[in-house]
C-alpha positions as CSV (number, residue, x, y, z in Angstrom):
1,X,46.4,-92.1,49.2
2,X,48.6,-90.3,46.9
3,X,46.9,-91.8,43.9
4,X,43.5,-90.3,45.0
5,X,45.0,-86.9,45.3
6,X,46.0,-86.8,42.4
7,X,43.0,-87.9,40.5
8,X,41.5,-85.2,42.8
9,X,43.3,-82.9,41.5
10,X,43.0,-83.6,37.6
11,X,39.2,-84.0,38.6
12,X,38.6,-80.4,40.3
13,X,40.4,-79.0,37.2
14,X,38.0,-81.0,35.1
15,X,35.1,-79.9,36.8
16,X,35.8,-76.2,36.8
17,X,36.9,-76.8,33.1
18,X,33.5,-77.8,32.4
19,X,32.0,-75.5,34.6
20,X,33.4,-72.7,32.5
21,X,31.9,-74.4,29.0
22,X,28.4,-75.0,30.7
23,X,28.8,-71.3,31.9
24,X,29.3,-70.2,28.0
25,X,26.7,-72.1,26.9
26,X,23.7,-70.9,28.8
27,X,24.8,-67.6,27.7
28,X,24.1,-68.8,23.8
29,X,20.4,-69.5,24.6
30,X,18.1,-67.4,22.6
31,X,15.8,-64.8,24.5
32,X,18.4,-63.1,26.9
33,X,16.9,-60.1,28.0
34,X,19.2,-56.9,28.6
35,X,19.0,-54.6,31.3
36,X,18.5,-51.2,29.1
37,X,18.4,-48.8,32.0
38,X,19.5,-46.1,30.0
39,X,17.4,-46.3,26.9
40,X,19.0,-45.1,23.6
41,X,21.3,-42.1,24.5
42,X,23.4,-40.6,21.5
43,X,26.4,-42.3,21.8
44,X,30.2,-41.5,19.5
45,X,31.8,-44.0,19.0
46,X,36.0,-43.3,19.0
47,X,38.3,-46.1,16.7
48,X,41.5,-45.2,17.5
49,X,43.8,-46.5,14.1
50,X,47.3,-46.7,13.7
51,X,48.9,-48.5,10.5
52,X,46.8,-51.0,8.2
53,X,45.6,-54.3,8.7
54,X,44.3,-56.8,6.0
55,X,40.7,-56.7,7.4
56,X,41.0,-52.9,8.1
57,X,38.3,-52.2,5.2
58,X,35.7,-54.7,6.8
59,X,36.0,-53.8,10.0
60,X,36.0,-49.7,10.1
61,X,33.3,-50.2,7.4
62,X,31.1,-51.9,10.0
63,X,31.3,-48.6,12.1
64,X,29.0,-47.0,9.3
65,X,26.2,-49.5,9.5
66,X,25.3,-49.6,12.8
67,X,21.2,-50.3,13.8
68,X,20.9,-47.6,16.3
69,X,19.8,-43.9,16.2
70,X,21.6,-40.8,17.0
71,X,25.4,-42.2,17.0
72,X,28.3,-40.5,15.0
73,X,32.0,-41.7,14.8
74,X,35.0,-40.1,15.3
75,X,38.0,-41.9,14.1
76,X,42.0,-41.0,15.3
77,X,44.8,-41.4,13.9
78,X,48.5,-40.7,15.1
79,X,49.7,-38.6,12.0
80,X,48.9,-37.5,8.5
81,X,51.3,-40.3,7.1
82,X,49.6,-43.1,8.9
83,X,48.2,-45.6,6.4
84,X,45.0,-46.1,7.4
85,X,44.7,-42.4,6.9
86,X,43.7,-42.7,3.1
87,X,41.1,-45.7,3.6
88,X,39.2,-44.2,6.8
89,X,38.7,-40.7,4.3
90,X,37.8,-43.4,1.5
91,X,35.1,-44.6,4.0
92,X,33.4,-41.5,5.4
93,X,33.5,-39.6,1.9
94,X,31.3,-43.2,1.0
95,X,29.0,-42.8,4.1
96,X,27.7,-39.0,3.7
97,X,24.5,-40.3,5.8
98,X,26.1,-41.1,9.0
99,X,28.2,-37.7,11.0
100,X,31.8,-38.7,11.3
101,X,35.5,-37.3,11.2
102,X,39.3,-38.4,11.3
103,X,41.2,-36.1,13.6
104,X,45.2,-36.3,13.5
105,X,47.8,-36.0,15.9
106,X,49.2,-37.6,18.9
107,X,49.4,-35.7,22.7
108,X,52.0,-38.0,24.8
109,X,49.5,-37.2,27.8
110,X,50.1,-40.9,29.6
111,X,52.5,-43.8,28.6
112,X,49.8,-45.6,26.4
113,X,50.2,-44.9,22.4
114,X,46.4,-45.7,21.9
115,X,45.4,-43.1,25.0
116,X,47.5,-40.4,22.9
117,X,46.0,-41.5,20.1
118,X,42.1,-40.9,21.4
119,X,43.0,-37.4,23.7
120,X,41.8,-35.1,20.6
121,X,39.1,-37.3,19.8
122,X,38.3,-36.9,23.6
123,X,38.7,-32.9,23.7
124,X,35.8,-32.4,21.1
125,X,33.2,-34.6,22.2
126,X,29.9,-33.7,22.9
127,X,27.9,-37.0,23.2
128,X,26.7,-38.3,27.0
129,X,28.1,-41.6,26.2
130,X,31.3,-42.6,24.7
131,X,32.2,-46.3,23.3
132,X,36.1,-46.4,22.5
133,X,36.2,-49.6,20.1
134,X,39.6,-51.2,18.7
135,X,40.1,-51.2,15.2
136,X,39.9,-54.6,14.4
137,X,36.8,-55.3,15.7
138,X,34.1,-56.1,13.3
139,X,31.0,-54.9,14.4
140,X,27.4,-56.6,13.9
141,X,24.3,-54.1,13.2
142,X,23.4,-55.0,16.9
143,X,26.7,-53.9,18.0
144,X,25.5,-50.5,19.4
145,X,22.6,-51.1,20.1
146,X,23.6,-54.6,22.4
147,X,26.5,-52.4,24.4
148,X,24.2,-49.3,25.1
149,X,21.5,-52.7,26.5
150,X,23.7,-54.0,28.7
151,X,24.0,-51.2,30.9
152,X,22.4,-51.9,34.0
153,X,22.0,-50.0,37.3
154,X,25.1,-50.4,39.1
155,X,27.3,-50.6,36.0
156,X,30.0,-48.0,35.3
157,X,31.6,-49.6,32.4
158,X,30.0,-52.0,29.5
159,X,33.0,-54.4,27.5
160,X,33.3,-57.1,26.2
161,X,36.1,-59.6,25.1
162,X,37.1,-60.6,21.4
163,X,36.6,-63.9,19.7
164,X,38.5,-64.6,16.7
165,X,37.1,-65.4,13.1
166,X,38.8,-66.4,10.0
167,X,42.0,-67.9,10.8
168,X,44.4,-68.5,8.0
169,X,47.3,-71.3,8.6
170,X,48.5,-72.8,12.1
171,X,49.4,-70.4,13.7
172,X,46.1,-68.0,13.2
173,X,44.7,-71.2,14.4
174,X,46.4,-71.1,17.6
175,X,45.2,-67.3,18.0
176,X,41.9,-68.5,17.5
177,X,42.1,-71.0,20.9
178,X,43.8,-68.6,22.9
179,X,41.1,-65.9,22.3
180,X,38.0,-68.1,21.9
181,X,38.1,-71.2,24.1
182,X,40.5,-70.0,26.6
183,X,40.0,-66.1,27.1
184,X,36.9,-65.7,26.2
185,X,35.0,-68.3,27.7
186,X,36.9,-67.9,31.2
187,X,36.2,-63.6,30.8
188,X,32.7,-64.6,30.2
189,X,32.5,-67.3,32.8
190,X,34.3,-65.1,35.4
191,X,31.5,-62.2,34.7
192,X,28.5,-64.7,34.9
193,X,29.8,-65.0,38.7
194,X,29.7,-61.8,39.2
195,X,33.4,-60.8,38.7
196,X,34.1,-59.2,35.3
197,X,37.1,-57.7,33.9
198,X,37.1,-55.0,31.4
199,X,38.7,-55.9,27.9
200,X,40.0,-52.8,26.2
201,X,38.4,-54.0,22.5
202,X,35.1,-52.4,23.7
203,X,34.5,-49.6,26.6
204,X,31.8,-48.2,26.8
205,X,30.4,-45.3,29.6
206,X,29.7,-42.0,30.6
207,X,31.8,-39.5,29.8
208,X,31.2,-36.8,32.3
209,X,32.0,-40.1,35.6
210,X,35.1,-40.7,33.4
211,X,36.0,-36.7,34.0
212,X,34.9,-37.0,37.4
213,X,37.7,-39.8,37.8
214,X,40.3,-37.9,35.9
215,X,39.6,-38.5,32.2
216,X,41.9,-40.6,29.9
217,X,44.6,-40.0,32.1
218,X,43.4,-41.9,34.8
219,X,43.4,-44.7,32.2
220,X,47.2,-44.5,31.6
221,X,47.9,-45.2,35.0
222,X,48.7,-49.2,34.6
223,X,50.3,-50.7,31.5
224,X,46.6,-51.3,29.7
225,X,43.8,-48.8,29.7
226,X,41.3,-52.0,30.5
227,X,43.0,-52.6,33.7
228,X,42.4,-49.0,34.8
229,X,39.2,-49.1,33.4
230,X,37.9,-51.8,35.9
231,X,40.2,-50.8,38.6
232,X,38.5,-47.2,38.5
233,X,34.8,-48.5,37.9
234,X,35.4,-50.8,40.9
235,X,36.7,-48.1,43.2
236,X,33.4,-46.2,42.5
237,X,31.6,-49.2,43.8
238,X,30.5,-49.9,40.5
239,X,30.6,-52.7,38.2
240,X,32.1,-54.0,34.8
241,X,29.3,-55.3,32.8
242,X,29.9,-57.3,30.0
243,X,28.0,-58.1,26.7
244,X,25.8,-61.4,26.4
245,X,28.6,-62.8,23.7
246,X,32.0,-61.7,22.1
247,X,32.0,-59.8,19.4
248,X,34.0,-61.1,16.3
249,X,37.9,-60.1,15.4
250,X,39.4,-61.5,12.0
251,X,43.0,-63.0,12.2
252,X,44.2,-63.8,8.9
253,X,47.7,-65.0,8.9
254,X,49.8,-65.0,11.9
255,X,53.1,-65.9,12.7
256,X,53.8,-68.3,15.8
257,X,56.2,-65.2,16.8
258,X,53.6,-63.0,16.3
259,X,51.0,-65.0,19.1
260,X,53.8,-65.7,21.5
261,X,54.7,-62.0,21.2
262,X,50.9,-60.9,22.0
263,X,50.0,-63.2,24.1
264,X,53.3,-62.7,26.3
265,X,52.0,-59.1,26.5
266,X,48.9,-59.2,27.6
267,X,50.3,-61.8,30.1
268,X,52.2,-58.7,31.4
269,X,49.4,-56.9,31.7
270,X,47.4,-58.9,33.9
271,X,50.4,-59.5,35.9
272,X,51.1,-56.0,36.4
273,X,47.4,-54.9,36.9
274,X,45.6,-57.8,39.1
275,X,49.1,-59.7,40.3
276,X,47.1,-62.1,42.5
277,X,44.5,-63.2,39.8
278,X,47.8,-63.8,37.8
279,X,49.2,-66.1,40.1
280,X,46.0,-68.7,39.8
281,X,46.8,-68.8,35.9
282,X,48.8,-71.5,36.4
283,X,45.7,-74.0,36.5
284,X,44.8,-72.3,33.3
285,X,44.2,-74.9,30.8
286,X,44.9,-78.8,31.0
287,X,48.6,-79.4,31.9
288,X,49.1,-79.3,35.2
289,X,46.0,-81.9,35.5
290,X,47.2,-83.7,33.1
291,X,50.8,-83.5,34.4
292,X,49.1,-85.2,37.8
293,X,47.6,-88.0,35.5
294,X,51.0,-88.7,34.3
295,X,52.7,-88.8,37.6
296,X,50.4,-91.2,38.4
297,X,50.3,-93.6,35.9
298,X,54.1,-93.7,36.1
299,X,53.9,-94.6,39.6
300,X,51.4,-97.5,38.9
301,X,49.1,-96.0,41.5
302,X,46.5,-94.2,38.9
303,X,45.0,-96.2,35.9
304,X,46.7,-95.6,32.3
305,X,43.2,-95.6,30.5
306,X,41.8,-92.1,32.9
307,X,44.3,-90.2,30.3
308,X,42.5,-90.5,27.1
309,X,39.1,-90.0,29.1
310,X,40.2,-87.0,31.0
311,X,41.7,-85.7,27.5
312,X,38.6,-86.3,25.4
313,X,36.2,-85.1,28.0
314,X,38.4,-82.0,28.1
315,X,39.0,-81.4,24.3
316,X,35.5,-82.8,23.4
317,X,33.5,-80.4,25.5
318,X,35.3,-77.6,24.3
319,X,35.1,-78.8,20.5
320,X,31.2,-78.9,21.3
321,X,31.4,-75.0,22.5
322,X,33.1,-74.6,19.6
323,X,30.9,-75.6,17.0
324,X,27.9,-74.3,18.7
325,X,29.4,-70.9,19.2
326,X,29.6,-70.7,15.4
327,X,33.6,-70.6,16.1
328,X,36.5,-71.9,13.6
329,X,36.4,-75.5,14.4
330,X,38.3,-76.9,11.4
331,X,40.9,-79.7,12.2
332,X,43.8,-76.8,12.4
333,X,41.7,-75.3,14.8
334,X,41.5,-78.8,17.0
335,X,45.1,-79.2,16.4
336,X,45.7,-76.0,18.0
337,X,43.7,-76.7,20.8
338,X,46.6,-78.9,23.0
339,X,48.9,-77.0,21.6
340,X,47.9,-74.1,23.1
341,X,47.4,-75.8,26.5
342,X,51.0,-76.4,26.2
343,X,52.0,-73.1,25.6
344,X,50.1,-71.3,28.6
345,X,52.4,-72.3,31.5
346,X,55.8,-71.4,29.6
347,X,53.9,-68.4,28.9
348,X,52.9,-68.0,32.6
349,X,56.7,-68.3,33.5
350,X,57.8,-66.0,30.4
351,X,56.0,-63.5,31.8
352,X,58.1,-62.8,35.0
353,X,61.4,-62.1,33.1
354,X,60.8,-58.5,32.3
355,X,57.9,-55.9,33.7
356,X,58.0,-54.2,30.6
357,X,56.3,-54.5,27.4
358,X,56.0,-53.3,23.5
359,X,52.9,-52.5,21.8
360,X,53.1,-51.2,18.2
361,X,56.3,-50.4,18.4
362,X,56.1,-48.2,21.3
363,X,58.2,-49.7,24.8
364,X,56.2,-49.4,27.7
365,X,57.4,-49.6,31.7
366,X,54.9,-50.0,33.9
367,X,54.6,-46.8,36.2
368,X,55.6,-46.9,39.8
369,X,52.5,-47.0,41.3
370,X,53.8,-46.0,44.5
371,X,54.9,-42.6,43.6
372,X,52.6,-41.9,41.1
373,X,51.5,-38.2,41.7
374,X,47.7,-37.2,41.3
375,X,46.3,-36.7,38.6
376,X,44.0,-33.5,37.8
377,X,40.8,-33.8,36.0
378,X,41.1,-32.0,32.8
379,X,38.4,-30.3,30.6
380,X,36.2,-31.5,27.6
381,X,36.4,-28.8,24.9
């Protein structure tokens, strides 16, 4: 009996692993149609920037060649010093044809650095719609143009997760699994069942609902702005809608440091925002079905040749996503891949030794929800 719980167990993981791929997959079949209830509004499009990154060039560039009429950009930064000051002037100055502008200056106005960051941009807009994009996003021709489609007519936010590209050394490797074959695919997979999360690299909506909910302080409410985001849209009885596919982020070269300190963030994040989806991340990945395979096999009561089946079913469905994604699927890349399985439960635990977290530099305590006053709805210059 106890052998066939246990292969139960490793089996329902299985399943819902594969699930998950199948999910992805059907989403990469050409001709997906997108709702487009709202046509082609003029949309801004706000990148907030803070420092430099490698790709930085690449990816603010792509802000400038966008396929869709009647969008301009406004770019913030936190100060005059800042060194992606010099490179976003480089850019418009090279771009005359497309309306954009760099506003400086920083209002502490919630507890989130990249909030601050965006409340000038936010106090001169003047388009309907407003899609608040990360940096380090590299953005397709389509990208605009694929956000504004996905709108449909109970939506009241349109996002979309990350998937990583260019990977440079082991660790970027391992960034690369986390955010393609684990995060994305299970965002993706969750939404295609009808329960999506917002992911703060895209958000995209109306600005005048957003003022009706309170504005970007309502955002700053939770540790992440993409945690508000969804808790507010689904308040409203609305829904997060998210994009067909990811869109692509470069990594470049990481440290291991540098993707336990991320990821142990956004751990926090979830943790503090949805507390109850955080508990089920345990059965994220392959080791606690694996773990059962073990246990058995020890025991004599479960076969010794179901491990290397269960582990190349596992690994070889999501090597096939992989490559037909169009993701890095070099042997780092597959190296990573248990790896990373490894690392999500100590992550899991990590994640309960301290509330708080650091982003940029900036220490962040999550508010007391409790006794968090009311917020007033403040005005659009």
């Amino acid at each position: 009996m106890t052998g066939w719980i246990l292969l139960t167990v490793a089996a329902l993981v299985l399943v819902v692993h594969l699930a998950t791929v199948g999910m992805f997959l059907i989403r990469l079949r050409p001709g997906r149609g997108l709702p487009g209830t709202i046509g082609q509004p003029k949309v801004t499009l706000m990148r907030p920037v803070c420092g430099q990154d490698a790709f930085d060039e690449e990816t603010l560039g792509s802000s400038f060649t966008q396929d869709y009429p009647g969008y301009d950009i406004i770019f913030c930064a936190p100060s005059e010093a800042d060194a992606a000051v010099p490179l976003v002037r480089k850019l418009i100055a090279a771009h005359p044809g497309v309306r954009a502008q760099l506003l400086i200056g920083e209002t502490p106005v919630t507890g989130n650095p990249k909030l601050n960051n965006l409340w000038k941009g936010w106090q001169v807009l003047t388009a309907e719609w407003v899609c608040m994009t990360d940096s380090n996003l590299l953005l397709p021709p389509e990208y605009l143009r694929t956000v504004v489609g996905s709108w449909g007519p109970k939506t009241g936010i349109v996002s979309s997760p990350p998937y990583g590209i260019r990977p440079e050394g082991l660790a970027g490797s391992l960034e690369c699994a986390v955010l393609n074959g684990n995060q994305a695919r299970m965002q993706l997979a969750s939404a295609s069942m009808g329960v999506a999360f917002a992911q703060g690299k895209t958000l995209f909506w109306n600005r005048e609902w957003l003022i009706g909910q309170g504005g970007l302080k309502a955002l700053g409410r939770f540790l992440a702005e993409d945690v508000n985001a969804t808790k507010l849209v689904r308040a409203a009885g609305l829904e997060v809608s998210l994009t067909p596919l990811p869109w692509a982020q470069p990594i470049g070269r990481r440290t291991f440091a540098q993707v336990w300190g991320r990821q142990l963030r956004w751990s926090r994040v979830r943790r503090d925002g949805f507390p109850f989806m955080f508990a089920t991340e345990i059965l994220n990945g392959c080791f606690l079905a694996l773990l059962a395979l073990v246990t058995g096999v020890l025991a004599g009561i479960v076969a010794g040749w179901t491990i290397p089946v269960f582990l190349a079913v596992w690994y070889g469905s999501e090597i096939y996503l992989m490559r037909r994604s169009g993701w890095p699927c070099g042997w780092r890349d597959m190296v990573m891949l248990p790896v990373r399985d490894a690392m999500l439960p100590a992550l899991w635990f990590a994640t309960f030794m301290s509330r708080g977290i650091e982003w940029r530099g900036t220490a962040m305590a999550p508010p007391d929800h409790a006794e968090a006053p009311e917020l007033d709805k403040e005005t659009v210059a």
